[in-house]
C-alpha positions as CSV (number, residue, x, y, z in Angstrom):
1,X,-2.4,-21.9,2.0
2,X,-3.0,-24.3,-0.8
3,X,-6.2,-24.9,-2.8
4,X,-6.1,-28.6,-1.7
5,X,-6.2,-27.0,2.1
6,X,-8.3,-24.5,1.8
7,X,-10.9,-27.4,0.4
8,X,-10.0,-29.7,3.1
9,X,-10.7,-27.1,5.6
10,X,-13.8,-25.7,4.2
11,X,-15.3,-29.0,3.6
12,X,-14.6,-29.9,7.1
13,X,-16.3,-26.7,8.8
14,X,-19.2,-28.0,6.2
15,X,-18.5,-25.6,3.9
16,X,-20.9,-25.6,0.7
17,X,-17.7,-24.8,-2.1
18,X,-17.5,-23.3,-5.6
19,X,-15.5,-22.0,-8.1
20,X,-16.1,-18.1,-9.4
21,X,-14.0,-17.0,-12.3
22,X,-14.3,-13.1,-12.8
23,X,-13.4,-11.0,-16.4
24,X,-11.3,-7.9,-15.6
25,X,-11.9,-5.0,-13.7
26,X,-15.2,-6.6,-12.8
27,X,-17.3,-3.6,-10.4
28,X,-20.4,-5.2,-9.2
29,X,-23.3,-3.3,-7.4
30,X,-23.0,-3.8,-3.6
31,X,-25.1,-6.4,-1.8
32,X,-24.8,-8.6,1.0
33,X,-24.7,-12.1,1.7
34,X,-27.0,-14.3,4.5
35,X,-24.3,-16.7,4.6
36,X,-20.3,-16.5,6.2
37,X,-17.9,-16.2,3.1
38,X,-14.2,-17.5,2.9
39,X,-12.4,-18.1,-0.2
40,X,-8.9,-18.1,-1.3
41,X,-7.4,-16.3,-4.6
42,X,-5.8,-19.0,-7.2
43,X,-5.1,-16.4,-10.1
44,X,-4.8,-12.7,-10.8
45,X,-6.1,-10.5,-7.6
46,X,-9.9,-10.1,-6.0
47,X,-10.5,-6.7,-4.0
48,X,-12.8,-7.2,-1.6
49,X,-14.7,-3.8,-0.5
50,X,-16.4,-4.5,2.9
51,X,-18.6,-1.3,4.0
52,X,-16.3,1.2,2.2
53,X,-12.8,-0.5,3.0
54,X,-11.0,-2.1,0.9
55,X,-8.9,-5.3,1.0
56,X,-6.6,-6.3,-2.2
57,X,-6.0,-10.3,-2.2
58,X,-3.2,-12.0,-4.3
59,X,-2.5,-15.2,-5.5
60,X,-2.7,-17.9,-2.2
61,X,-4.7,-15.3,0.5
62,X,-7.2,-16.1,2.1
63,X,-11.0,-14.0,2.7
64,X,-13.8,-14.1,4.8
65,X,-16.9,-12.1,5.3
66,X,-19.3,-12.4,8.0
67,X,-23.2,-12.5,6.7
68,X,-25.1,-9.9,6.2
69,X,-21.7,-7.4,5.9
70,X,-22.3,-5.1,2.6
71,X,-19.9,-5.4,0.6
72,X,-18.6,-5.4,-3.6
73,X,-16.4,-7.8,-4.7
74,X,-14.1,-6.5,-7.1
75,X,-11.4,-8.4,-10.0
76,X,-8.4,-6.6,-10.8
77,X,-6.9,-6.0,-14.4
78,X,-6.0,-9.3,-15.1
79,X,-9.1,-10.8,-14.0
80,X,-9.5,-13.1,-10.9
81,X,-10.2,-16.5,-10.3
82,X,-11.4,-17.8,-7.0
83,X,-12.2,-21.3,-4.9
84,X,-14.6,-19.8,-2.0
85,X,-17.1,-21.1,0.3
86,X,-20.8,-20.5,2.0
87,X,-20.3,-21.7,5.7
């Protein structure tokens, strides 16, 4: 999938987008969100770590995380940069 689609279909399931831009090797606390997550990786690679398993991401894939799911969202060594989406 392409950024261009991935907009196009978030905007169309009335998605609320942004842009996140992580440094490297980012390891946040874990939380939880009270909103549906999807995003899609545009550089480096984003690890997403959904109640203790995790999920690597490269370049082009695609994520999404129910609500209320804890998780961590982790950037790998070169960083990660990221087009995602509250639904």
């Amino acid at each position: 999938m392409t950024e261009a689609e991935f907009r196009a279909s978030a905007t169309a399931r009335g998605g609320e987008i942004f842009e996140v831009e992580w440094e490297a090797n980012r390891v946040p606390p874990v939380h939880a969100h009270d909103w549906f997550a999807t995003g899609i990786v545009l550089e480096g690679e984003f690890t997403l770590d959904a109640n203790g398993t995790p999920r690597r991401y490269g370049v082009g894939e695609v994520f999404e995380l129910a609500a209320g799911i804890p998780h961590r969202e982790l950037a790998g060594p070169a960083g990660t940069k990221l087009v995602a989406a509250k639904l």
